[in-house]
mmCIF file of the N, C-alpha and C atoms, coordinates in Angstrom:
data_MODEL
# 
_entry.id   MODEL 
# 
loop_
_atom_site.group_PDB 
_atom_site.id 
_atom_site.type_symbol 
_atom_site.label_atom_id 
_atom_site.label_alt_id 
_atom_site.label_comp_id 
_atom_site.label_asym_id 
_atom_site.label_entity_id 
_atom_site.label_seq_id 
_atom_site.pdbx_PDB_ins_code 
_atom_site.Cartn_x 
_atom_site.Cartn_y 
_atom_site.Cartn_z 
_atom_site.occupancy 
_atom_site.B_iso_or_equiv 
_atom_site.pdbx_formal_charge 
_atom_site.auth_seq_id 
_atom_site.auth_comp_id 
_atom_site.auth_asym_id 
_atom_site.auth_atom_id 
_atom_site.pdbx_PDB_model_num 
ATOM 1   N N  . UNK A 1 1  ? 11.313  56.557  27.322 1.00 0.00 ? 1  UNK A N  1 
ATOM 2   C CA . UNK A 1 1  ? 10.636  56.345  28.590 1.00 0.00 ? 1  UNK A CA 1 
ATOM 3   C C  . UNK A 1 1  ? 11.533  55.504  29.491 1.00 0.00 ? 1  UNK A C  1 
ATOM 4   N N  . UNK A 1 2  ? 12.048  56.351  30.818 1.00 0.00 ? 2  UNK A N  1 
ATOM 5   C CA . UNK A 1 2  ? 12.501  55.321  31.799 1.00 0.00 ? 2  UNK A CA 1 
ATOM 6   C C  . UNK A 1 2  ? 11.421  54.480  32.637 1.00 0.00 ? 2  UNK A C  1 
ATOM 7   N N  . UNK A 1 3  ? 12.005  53.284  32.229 1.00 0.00 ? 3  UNK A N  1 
ATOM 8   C CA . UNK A 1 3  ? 11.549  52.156  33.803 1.00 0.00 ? 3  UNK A CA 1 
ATOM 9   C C  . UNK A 1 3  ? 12.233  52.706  34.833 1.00 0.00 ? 3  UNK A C  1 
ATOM 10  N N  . UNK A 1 4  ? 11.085  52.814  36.052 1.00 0.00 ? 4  UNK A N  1 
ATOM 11  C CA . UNK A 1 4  ? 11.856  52.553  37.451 1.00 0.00 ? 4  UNK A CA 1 
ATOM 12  C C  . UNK A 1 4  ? 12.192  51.688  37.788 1.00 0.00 ? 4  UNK A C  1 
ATOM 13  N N  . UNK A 1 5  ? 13.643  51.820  38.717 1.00 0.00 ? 5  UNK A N  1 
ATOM 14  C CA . UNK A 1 5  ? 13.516  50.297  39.247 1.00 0.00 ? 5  UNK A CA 1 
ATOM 15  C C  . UNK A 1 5  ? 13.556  50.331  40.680 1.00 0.00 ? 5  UNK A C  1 
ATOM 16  N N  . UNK A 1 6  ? 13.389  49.687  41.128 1.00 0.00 ? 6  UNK A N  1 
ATOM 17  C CA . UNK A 1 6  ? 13.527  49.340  42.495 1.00 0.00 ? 6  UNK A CA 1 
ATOM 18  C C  . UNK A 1 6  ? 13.895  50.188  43.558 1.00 0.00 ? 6  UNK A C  1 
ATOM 19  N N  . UNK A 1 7  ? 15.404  50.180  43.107 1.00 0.00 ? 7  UNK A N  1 
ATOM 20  C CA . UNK A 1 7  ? 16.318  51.584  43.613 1.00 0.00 ? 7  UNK A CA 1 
ATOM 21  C C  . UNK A 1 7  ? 16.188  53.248  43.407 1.00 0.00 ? 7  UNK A C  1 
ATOM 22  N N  . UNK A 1 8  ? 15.434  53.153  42.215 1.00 0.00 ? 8  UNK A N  1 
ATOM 23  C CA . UNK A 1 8  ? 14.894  54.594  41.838 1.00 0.00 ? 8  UNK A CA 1 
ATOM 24  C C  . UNK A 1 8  ? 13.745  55.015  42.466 1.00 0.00 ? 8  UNK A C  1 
ATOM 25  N N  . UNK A 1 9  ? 12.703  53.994  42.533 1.00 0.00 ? 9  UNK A N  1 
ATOM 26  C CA . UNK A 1 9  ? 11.493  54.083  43.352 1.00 0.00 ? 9  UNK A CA 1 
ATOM 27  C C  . UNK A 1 9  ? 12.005  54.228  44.728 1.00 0.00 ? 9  UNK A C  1 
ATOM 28  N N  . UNK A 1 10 ? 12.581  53.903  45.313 1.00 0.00 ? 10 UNK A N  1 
ATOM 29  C CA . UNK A 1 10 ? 12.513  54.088  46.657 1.00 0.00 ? 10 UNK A CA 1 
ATOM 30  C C  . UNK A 1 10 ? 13.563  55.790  46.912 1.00 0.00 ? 10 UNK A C  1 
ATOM 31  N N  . UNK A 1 11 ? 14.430  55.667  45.983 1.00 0.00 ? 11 UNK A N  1 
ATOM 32  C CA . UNK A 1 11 ? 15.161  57.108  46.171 1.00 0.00 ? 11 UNK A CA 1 
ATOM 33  C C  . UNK A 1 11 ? 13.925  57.573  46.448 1.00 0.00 ? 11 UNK A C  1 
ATOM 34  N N  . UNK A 1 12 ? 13.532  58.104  45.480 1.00 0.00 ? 12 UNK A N  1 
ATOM 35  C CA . UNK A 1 12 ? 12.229  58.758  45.039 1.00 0.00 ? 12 UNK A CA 1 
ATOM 36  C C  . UNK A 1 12 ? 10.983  59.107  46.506 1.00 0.00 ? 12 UNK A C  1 
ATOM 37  N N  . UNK A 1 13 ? 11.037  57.710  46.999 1.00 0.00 ? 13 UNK A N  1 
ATOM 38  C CA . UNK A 1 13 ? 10.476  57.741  47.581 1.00 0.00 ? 13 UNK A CA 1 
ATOM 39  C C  . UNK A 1 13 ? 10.701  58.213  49.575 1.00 0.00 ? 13 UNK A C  1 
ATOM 40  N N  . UNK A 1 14 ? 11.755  58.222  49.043 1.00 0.00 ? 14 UNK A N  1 
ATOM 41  C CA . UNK A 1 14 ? 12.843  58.642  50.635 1.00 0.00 ? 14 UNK A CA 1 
ATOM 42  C C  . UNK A 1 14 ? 12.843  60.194  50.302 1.00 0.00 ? 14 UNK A C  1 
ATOM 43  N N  . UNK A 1 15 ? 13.207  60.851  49.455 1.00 0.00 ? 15 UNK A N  1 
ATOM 44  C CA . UNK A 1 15 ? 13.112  62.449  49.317 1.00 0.00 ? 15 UNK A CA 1 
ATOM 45  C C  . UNK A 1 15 ? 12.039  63.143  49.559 1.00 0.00 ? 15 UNK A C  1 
ATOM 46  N N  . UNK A 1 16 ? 10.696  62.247  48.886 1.00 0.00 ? 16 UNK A N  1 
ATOM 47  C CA . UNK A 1 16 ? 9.375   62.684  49.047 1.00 0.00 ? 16 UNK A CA 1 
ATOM 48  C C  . UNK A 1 16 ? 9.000   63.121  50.527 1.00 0.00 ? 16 UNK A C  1 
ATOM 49  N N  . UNK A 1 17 ? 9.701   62.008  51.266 1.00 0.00 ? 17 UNK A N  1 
ATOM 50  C CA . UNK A 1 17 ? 9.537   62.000  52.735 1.00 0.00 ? 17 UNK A CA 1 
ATOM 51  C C  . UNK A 1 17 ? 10.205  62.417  53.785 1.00 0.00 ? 17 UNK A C  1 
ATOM 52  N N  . UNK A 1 18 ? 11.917  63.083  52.841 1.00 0.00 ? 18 UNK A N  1 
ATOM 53  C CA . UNK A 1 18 ? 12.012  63.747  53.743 1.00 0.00 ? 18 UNK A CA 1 
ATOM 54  C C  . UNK A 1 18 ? 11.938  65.401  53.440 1.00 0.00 ? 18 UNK A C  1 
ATOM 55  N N  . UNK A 1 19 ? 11.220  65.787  52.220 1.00 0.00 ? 19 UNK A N  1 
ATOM 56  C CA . UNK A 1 19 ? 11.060  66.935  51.866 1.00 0.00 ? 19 UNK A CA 1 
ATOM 57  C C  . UNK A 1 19 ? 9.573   67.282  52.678 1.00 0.00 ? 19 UNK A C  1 
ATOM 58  N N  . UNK A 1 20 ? 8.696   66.360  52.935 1.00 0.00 ? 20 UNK A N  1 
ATOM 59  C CA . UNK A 1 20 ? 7.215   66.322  53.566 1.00 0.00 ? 20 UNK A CA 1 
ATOM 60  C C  . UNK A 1 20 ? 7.942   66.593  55.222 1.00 0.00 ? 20 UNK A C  1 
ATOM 61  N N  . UNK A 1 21 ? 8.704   65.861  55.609 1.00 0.00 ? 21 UNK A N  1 
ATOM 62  C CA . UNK A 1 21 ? 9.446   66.434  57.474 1.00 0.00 ? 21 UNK A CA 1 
ATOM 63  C C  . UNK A 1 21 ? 10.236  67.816  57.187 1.00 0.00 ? 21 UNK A C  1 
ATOM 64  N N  . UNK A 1 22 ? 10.632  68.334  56.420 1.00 0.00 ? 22 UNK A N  1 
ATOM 65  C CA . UNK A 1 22 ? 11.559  69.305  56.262 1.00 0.00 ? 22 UNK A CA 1 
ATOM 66  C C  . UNK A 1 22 ? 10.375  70.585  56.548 1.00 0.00 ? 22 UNK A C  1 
ATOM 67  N N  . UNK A 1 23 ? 9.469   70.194  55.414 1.00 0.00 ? 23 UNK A N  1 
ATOM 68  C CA . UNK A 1 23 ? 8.236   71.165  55.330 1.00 0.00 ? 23 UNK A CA 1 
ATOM 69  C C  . UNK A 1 23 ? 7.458   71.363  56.792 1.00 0.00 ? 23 UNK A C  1 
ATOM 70  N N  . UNK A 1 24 ? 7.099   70.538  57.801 1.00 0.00 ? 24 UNK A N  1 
ATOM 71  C CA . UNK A 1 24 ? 6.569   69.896  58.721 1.00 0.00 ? 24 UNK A CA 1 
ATOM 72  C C  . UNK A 1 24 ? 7.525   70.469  59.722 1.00 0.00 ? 24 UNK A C  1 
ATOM 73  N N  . UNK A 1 25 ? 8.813   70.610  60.096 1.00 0.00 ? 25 UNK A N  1 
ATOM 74  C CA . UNK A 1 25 ? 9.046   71.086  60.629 1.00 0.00 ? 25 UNK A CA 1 
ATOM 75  C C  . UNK A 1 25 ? 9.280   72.715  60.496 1.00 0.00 ? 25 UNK A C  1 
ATOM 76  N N  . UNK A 1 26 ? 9.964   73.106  59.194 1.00 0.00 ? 26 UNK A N  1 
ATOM 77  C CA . UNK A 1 26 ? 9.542   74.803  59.488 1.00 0.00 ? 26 UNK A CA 1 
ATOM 78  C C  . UNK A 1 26 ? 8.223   75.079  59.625 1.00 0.00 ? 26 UNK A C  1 
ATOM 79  N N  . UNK A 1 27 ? 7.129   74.542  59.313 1.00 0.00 ? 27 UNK A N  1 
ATOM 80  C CA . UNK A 1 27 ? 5.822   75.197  59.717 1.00 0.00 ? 27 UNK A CA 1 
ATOM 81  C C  . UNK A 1 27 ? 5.520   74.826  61.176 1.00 0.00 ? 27 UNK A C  1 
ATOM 82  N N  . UNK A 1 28 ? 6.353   74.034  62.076 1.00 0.00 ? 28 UNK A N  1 
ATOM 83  C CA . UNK A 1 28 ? 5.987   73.649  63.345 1.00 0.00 ? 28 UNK A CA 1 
ATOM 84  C C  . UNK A 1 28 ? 7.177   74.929  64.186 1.00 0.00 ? 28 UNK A C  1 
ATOM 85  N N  . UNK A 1 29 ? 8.346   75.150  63.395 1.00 0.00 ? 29 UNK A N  1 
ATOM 86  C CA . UNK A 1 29 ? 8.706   76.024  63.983 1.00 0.00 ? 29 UNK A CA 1 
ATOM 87  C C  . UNK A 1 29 ? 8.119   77.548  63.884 1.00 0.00 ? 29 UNK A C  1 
ATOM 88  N N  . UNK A 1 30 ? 7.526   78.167  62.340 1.00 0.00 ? 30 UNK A N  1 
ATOM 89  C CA . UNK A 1 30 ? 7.034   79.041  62.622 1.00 0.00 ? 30 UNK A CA 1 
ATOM 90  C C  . UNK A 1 30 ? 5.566   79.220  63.654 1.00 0.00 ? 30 UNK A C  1 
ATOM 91  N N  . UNK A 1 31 ? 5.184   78.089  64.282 1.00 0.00 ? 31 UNK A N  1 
ATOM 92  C CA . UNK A 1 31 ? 3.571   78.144  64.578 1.00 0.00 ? 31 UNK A CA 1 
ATOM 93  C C  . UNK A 1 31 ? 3.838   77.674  66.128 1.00 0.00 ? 31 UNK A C  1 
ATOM 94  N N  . UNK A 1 32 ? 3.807   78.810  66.797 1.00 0.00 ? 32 UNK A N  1 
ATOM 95  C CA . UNK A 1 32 ? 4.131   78.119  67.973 1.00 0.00 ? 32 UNK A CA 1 
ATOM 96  C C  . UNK A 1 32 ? 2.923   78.696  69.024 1.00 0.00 ? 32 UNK A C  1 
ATOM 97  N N  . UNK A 1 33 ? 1.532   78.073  68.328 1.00 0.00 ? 33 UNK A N  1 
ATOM 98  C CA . UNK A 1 33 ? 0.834   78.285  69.631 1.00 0.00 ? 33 UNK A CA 1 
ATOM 99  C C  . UNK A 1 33 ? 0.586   77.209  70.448 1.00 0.00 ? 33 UNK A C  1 
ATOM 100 N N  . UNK A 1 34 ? -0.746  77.176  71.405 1.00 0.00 ? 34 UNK A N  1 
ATOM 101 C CA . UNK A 1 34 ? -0.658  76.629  72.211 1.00 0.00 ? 34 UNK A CA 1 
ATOM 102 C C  . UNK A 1 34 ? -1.921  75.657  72.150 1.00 0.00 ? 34 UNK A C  1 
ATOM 103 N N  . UNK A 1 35 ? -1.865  74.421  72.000 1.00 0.00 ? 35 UNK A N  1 
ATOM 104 C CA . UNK A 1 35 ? -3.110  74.311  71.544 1.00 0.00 ? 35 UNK A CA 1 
ATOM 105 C C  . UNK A 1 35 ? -3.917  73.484  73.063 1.00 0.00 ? 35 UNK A C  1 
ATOM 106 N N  . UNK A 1 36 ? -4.735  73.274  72.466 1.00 0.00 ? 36 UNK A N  1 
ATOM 107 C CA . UNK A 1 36 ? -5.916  73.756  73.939 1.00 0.00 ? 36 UNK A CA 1 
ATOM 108 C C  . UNK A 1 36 ? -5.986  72.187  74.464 1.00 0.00 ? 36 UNK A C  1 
ATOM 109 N N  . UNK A 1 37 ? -5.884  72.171  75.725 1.00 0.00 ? 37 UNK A N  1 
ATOM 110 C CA . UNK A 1 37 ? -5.333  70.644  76.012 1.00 0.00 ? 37 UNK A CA 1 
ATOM 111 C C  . UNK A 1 37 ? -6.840  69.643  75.900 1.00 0.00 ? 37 UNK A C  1 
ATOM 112 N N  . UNK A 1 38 ? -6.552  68.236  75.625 1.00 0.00 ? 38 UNK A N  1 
ATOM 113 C CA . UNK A 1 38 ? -7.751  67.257  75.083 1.00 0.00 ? 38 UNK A CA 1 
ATOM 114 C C  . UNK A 1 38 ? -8.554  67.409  76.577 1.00 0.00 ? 38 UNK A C  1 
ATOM 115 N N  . UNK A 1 39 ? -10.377 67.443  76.309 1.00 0.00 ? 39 UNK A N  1 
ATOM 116 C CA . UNK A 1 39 ? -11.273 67.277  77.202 1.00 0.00 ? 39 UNK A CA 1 
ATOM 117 C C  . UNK A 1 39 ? -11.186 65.451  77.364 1.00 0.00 ? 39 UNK A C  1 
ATOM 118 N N  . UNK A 1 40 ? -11.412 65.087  78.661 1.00 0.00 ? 40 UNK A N  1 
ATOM 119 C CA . UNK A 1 40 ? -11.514 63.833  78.478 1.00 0.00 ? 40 UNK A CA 1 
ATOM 120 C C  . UNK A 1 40 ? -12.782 63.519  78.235 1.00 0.00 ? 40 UNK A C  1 
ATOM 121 N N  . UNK A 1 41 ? -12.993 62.319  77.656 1.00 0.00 ? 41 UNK A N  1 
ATOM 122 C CA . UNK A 1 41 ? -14.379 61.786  77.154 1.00 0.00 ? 41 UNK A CA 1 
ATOM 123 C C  . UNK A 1 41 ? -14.995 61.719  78.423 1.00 0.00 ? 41 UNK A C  1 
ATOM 124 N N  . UNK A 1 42 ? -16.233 61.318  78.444 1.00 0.00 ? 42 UNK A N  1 
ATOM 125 C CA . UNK A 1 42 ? -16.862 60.807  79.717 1.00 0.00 ? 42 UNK A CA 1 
ATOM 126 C C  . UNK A 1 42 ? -17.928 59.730  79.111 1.00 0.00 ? 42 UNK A C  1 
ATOM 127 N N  . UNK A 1 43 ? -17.844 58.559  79.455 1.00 0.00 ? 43 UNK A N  1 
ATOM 128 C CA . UNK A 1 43 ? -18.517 57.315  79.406 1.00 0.00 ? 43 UNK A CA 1 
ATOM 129 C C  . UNK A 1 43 ? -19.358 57.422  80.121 1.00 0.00 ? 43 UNK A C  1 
ATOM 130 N N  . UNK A 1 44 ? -20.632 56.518  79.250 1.00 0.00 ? 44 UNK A N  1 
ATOM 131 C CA . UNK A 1 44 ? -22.008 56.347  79.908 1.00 0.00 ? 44 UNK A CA 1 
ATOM 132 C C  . UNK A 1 44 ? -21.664 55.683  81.519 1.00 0.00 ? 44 UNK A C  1 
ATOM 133 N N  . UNK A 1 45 ? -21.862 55.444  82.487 1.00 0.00 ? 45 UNK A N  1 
ATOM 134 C CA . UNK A 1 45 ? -21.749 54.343  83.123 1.00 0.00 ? 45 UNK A CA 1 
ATOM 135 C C  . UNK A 1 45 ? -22.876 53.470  83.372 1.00 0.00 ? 45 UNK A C  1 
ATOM 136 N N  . UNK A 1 46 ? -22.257 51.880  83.029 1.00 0.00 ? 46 UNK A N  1 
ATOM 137 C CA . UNK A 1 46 ? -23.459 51.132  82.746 1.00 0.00 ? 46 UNK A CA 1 
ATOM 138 C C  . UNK A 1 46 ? -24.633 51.044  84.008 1.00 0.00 ? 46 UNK A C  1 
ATOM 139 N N  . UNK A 1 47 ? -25.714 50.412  84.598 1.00 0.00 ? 47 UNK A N  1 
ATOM 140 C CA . UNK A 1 47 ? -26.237 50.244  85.549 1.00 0.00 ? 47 UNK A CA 1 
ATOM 141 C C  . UNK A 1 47 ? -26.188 49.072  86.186 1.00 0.00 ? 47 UNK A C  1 
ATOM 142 N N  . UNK A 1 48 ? -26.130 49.246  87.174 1.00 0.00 ? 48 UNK A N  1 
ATOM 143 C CA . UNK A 1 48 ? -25.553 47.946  88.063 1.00 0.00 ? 48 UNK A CA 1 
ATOM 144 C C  . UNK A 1 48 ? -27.017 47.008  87.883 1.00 0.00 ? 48 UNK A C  1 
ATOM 145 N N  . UNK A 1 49 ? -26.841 45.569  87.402 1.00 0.00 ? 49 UNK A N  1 
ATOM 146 C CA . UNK A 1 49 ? -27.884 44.652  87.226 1.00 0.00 ? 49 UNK A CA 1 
ATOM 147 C C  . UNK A 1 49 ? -28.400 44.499  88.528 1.00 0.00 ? 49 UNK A C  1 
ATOM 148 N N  . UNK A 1 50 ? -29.541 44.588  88.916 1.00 0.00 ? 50 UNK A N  1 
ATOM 149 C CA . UNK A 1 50 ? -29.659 43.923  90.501 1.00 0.00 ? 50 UNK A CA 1 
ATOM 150 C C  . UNK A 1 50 ? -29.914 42.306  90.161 1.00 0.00 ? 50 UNK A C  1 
ATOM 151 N N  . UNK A 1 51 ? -28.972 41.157  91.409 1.00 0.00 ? 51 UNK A N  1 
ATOM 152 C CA . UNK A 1 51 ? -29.177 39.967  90.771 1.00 0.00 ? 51 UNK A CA 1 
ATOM 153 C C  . UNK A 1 51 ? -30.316 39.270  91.236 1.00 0.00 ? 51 UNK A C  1 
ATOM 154 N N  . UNK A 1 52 ? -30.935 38.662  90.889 1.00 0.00 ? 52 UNK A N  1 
ATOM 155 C CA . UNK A 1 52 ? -32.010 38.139  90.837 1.00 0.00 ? 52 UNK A CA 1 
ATOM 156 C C  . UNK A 1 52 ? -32.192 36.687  91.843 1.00 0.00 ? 52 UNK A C  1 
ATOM 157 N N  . UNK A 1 53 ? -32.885 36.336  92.710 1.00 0.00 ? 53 UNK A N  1 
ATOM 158 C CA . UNK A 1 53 ? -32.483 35.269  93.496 1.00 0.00 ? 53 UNK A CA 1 
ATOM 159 C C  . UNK A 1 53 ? -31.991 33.774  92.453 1.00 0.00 ? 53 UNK A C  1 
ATOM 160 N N  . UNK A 1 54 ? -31.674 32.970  93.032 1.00 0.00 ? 54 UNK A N  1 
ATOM 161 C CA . UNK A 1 54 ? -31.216 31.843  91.722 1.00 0.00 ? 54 UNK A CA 1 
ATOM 162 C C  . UNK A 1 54 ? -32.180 30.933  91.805 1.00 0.00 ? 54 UNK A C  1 
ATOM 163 N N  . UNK A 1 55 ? -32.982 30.475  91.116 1.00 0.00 ? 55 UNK A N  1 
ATOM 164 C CA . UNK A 1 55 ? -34.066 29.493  91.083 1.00 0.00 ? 55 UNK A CA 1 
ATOM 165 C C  . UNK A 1 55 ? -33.764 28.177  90.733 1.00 0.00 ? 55 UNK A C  1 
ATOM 166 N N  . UNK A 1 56 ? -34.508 27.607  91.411 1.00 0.00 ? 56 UNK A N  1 
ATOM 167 C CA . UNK A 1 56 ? -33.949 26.293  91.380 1.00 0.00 ? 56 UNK A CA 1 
ATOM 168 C C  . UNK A 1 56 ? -34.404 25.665  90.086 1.00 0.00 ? 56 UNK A C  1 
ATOM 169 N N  . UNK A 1 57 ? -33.053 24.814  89.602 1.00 0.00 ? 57 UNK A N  1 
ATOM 170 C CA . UNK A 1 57 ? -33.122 24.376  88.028 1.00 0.00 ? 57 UNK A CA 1 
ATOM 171 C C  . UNK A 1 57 ? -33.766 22.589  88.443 1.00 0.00 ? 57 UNK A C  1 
ATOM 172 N N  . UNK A 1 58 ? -34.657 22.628  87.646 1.00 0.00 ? 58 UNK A N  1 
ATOM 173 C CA . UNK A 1 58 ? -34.919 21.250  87.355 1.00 0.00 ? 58 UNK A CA 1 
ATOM 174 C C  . UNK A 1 58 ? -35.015 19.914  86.502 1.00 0.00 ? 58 UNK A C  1 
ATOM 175 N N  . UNK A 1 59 ? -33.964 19.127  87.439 1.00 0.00 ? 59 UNK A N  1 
ATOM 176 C CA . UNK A 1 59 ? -33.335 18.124  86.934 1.00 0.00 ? 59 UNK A CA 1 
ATOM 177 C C  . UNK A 1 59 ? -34.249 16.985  87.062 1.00 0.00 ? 59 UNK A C  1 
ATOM 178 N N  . UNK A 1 60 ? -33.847 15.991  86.024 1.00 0.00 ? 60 UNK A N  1 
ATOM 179 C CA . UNK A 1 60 ? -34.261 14.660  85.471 1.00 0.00 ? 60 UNK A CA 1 
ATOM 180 C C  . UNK A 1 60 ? -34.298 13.863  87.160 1.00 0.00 ? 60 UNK A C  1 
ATOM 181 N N  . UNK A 1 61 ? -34.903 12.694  87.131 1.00 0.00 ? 61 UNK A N  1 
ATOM 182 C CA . UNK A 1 61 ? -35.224 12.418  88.297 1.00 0.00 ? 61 UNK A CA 1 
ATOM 183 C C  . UNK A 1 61 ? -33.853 11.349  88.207 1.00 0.00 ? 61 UNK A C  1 
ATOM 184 N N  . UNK A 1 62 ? -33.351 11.309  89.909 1.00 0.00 ? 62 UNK A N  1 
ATOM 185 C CA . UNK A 1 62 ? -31.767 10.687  89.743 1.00 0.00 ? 62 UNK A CA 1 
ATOM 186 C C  . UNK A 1 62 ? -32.484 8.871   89.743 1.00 0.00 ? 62 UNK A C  1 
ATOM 187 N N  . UNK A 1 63 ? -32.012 7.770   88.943 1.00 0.00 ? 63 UNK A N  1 
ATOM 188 C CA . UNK A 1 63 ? -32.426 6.470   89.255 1.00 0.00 ? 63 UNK A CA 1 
ATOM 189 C C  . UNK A 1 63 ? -31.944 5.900   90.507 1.00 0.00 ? 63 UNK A C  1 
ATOM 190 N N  . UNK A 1 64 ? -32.979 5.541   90.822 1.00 0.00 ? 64 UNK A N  1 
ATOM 191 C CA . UNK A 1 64 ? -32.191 4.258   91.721 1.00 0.00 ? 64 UNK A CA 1 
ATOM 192 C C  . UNK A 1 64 ? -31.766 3.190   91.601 1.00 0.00 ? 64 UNK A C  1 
ATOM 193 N N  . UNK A 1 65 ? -30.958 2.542   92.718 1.00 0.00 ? 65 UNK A N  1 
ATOM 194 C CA . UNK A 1 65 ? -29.862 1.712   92.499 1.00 0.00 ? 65 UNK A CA 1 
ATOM 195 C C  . UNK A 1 65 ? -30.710 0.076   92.600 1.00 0.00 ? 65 UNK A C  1 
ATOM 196 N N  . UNK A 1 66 ? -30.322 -0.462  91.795 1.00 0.00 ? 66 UNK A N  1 
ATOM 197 C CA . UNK A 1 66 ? -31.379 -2.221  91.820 1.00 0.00 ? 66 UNK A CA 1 
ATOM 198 C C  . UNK A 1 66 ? -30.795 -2.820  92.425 1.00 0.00 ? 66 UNK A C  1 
ATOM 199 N N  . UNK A 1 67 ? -32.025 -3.255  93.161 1.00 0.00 ? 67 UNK A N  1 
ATOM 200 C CA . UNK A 1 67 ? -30.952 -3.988  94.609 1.00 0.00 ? 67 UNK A CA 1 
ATOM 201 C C  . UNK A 1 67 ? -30.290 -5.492  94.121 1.00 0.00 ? 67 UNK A C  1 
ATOM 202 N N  . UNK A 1 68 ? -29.402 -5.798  94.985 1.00 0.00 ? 68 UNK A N  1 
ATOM 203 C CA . UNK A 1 68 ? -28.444 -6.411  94.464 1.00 0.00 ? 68 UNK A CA 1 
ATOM 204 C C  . UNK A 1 68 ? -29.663 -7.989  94.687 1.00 0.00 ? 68 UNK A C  1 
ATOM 205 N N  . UNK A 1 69 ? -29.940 -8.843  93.877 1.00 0.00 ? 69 UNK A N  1 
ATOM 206 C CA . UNK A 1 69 ? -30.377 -9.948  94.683 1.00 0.00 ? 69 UNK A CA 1 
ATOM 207 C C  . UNK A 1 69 ? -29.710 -11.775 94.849 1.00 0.00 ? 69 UNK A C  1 
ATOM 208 N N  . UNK A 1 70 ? -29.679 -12.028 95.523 1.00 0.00 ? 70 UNK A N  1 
ATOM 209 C CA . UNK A 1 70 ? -28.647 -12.883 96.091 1.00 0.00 ? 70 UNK A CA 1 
ATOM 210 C C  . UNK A 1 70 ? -29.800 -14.307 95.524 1.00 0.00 ? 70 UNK A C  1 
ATOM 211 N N  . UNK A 1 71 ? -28.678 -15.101 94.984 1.00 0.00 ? 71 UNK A N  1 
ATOM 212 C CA . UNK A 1 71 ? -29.768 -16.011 94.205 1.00 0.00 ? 71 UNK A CA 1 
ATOM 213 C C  . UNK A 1 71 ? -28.336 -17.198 95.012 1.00 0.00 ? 71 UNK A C  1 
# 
């Protein structure tokens, strides 16, 4: 039983790939139709939010300032 090594695996693995393009291209050269050009998708389009007037947020009551008193 051989171990692969490293260098064998990848041979191996470079032929695989270029015997898979070799194949890939004579069947692209014998097949020369035409294939039917992509429909484009068409997206929902969302609905425009109508905005809503802005209501007034209510805040903590502002303190007032203690008057200064002069002693």
């Amino acid at each position: 039983m051989k171990f692969k090594t490293r260098k064998r695996k990848r041979r191996e693995a470079t032929e695989e790939a270029k015997a898979k393009e070799n194949k890939l291209a004579s069947k692209s050269d014998q097949v020369t139709e035409q294939t039917e050009p992509k429909q484009k998708t068409e997206y929902k389009k969302k609905p425009i939010k109508e905005e809503k007037p802005v209501t007034k947020i209510n805040l903590p009551p502002k303190r007032k300032p203690k008057p200064i008193s002069d002693k």
